[in-house]
N, C-alpha and C positions, 0 to 999 in steps of 0.2 A: 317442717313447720310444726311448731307446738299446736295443740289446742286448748283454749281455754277453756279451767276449769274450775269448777264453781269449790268450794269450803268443804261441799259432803264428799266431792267426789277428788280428794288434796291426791291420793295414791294409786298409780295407774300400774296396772302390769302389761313391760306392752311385749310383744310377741311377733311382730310384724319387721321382723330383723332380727340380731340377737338378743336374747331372753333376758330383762332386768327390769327396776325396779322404780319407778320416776314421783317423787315427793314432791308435790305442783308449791307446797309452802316455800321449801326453803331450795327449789331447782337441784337438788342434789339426787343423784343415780347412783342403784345399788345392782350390782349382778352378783352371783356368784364366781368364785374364780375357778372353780373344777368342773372338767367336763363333765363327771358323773353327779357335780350339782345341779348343773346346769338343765343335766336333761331333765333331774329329777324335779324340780322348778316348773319346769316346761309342762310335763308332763301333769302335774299339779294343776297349772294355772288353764290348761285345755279342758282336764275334765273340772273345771274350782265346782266345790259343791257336789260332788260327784266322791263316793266311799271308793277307793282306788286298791285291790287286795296287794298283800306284799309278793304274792308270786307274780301279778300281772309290773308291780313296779322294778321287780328284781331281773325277768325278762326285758324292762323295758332297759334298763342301763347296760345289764352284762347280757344280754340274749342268751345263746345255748353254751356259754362259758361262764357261768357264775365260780362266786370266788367258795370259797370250803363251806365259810358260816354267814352267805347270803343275806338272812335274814337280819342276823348280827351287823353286818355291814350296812343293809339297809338305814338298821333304826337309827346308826352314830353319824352317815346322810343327814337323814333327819332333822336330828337333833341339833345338827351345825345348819341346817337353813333353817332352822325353827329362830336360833339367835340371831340371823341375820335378818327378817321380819318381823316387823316392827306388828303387836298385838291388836286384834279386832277393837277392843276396847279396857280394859282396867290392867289389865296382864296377867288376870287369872288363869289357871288354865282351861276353865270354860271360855273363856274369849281368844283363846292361840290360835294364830292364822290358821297355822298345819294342826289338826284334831286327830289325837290317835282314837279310832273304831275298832271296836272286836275283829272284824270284817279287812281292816287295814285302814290307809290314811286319808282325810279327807282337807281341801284348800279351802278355809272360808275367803269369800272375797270381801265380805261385810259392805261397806260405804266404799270399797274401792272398786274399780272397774277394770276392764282391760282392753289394749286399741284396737283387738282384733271385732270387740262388741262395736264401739265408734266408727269404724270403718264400716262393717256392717252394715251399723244405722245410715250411716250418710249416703251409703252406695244405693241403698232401697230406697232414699228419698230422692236421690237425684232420679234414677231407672224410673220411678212414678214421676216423674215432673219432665221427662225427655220431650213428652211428644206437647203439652201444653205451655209450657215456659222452656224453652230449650238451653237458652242464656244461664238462666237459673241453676236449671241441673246441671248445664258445664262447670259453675260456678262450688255446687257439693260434691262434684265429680271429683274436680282438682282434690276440693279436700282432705277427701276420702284418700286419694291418692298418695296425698304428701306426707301420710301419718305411716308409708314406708320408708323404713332404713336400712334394708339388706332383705334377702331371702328370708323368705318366714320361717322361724324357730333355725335360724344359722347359729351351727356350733354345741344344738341341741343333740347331737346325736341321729342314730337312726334308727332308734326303735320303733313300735308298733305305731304306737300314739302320735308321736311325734312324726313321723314320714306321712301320715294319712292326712294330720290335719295340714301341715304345711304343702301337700299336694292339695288340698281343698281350699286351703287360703288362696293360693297360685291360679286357681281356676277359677276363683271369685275373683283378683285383681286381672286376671284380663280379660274377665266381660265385664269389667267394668269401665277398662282402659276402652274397648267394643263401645261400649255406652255413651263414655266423653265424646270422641270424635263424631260417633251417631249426632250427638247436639250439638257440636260443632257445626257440622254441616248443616243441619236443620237451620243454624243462628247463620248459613251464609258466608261462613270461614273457612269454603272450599279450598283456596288459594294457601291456606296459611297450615294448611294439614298434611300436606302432601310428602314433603321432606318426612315430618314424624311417619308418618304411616308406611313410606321408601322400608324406614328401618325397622320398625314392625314385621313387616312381610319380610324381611331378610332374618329378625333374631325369632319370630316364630312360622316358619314357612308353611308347616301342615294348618295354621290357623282359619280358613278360610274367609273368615269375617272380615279381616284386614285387608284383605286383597279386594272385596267384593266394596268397604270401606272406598280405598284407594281410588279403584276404578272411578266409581259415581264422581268423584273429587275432580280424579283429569278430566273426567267429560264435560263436569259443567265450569271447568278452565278454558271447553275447547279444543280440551285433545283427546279427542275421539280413538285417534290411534295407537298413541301410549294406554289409553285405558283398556282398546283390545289385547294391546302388548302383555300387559299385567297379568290377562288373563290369561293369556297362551305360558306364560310362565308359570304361575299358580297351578297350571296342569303339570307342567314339565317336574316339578318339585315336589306334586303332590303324588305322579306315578313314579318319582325317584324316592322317594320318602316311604309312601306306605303301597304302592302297587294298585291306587285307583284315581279317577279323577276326580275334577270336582261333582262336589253337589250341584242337584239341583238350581238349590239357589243361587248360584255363582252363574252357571248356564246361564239361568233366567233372567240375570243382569248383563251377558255377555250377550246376548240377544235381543235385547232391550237397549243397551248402545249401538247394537249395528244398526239397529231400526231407528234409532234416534225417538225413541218414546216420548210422548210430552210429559208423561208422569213421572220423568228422572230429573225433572226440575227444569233451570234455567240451561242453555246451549249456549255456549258464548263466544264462535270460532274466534279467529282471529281475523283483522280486513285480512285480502289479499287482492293481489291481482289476477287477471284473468292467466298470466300464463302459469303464475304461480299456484291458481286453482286449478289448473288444468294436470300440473304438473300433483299436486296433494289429491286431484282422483284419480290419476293413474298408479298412485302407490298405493291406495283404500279397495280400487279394484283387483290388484297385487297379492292385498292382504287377503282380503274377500276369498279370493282363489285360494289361496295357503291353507285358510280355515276350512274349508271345502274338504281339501287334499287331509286335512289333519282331522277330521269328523270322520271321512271312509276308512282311515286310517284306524279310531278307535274303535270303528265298526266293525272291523273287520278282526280287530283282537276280541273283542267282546264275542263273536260269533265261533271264534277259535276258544276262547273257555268256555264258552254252553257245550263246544261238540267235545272238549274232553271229559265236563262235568259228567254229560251224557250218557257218555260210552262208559265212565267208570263206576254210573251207579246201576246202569243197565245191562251192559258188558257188550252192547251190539252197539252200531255206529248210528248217531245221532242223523234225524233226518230235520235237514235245512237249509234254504238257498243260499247257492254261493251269494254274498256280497256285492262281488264284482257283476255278477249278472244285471242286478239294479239298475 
């Protein structure tokens, strides 16, 4: 989805996908077509405004294999994206998008902007409007969201600049993606989040936030027991992934549905009948027991790394109760 843009601001650089050039007058798109323009574009419009030296730009395209006369190649770069941008103002060269400085090259943005600023903006305004108008902020949530077209700065290369910001975009669109469903469910659209959030937790599994998301979602569907489900998984994946469990705060929701908190919202079981209730507590007391089994379980690894940490920074054996004695 486009967004609407006012006369001052006709020329967007956008960055939230592959690197080009968007002319809001007449809908026409410029990129460059080499990848070593590419990055060098990229590179430009992350620090715009920002004096860029030619060793830090020359790193940035050829890394520790630069060609003989670097610098020379640098500037005919340049020189070929200087003609493919369109000038700040008269086409002097006091008004050239790309500014050569003693120092090295600088991106004016002038009246143009870029979507990785927009996105920004919109995400800060939904994130302030979550907990007061929630509709609202799902509403600049999507926004923010839609102004993505691929992986940030794709095709940019993988130099310095460009791998840090495009990791720091990535880690802004998914608290922000965190944020949407937040208002989601605040706005009462439990029911309709669930499938999204399934594949959440599957395409970022160390995420936490998602799972703990998800959860809240089944329970106030009524399924209390898919929602402990969730979380016995989010442990499985997060001690296969990085070798520890959840946080806290995922505990403290996993704890909080077995208790059936009133502060997790609405509880919505489903009818049943008495034999079919009889038959859904004897699977919850089932469960109950597993968790039990699975808590002395992590207890008893956590109590196995204290006595090696122990022993290895003291060099004598760690003094502590066995576990199982409890």
């Amino acid at each position: 989805m486009e967004w609407e843009a006012p006369e001052s601001h006709a020329l967007d650089f956008r960055v939230l996908g592959p690197v080009e050039l968007l002319d809001h007058r007449s809908g026409a798109r410029f990129a460059p077509s080499g990848g070593k323009q590419r990055a060098l574009l990229a590179a430009l419009v992350v620090r715009a405004g920002e004096v860029l030296s030619a060793e830090r730009l020359i790193d940035e395209l050829w890394g520790d294999r630069p060609p003989a006369r670097a610098a020379n190649a640098l500037h005919a770069h340049v020189a070929r994206l200087r003609r493919l941008l369109p000038s700040t103002g008269d086409g002097s060269p006091e008004q050239a998008r790309i500014a050569t400085h003693p120092l090295g090259y600088l991106l004016r943005l002038g009246s143009a902007r870029t979507d990785a600023q927009y996105f920004s903006r919109l995400s800060a305004q939904g994130r302030a409007a979550v907990v007061a108008d929630p509709a609202h902020a799902a509403e600049l949530l999507h926004r923010a969201l839609d102004l993505w077209r691929g992986p940030a700065l794709e095709g940019s290369g993988r130099g310095q600049i460009c791998a840090r910001e495009a990791e720091r975009l990535e880690q802004s669109r998914l608290t922000t993606l965190e944020t949407l469903y937040e208002a989601k469910l605040r706005s009462s659209r439990h029911e309709e989040v669930i499938g999204q959030l399934e594949r959440l937790t599957a395409a970022h599994p160390t995420r936490e936030r998602f799972y703990d998301l998800l959860m809240l979602a089944l329970y106030r569907c009524g399924r209390q027991s898919e929602a402990l489900g969730v979380y016995e998984r989010a442990r499985q994946r997060l001690m296969g992934e990085i070798g520890v469990g959840p946080g806290p705060a995922l505990r403290a929701r996993m704890e909080a549905i077995m208790l059936r908190d009133p502060g997790l919202g609405a509880f919505e079981p489903a009818p049943a009948s008495a034999e079919s209730a009889l038959t859904s507590l004897g699977g919850e007391i089932a469960r109950l027991r597993n968790r039990i089994d699975v808590l002395r379980h992590e207890q008893e690894e956590l109590v196995h790394r204290f006595k090696l940490l122990s022993e290895a920074s003291t060099g004598s054996p760690a003094l502590f109760e066995d576990p199982s004695r409890l």
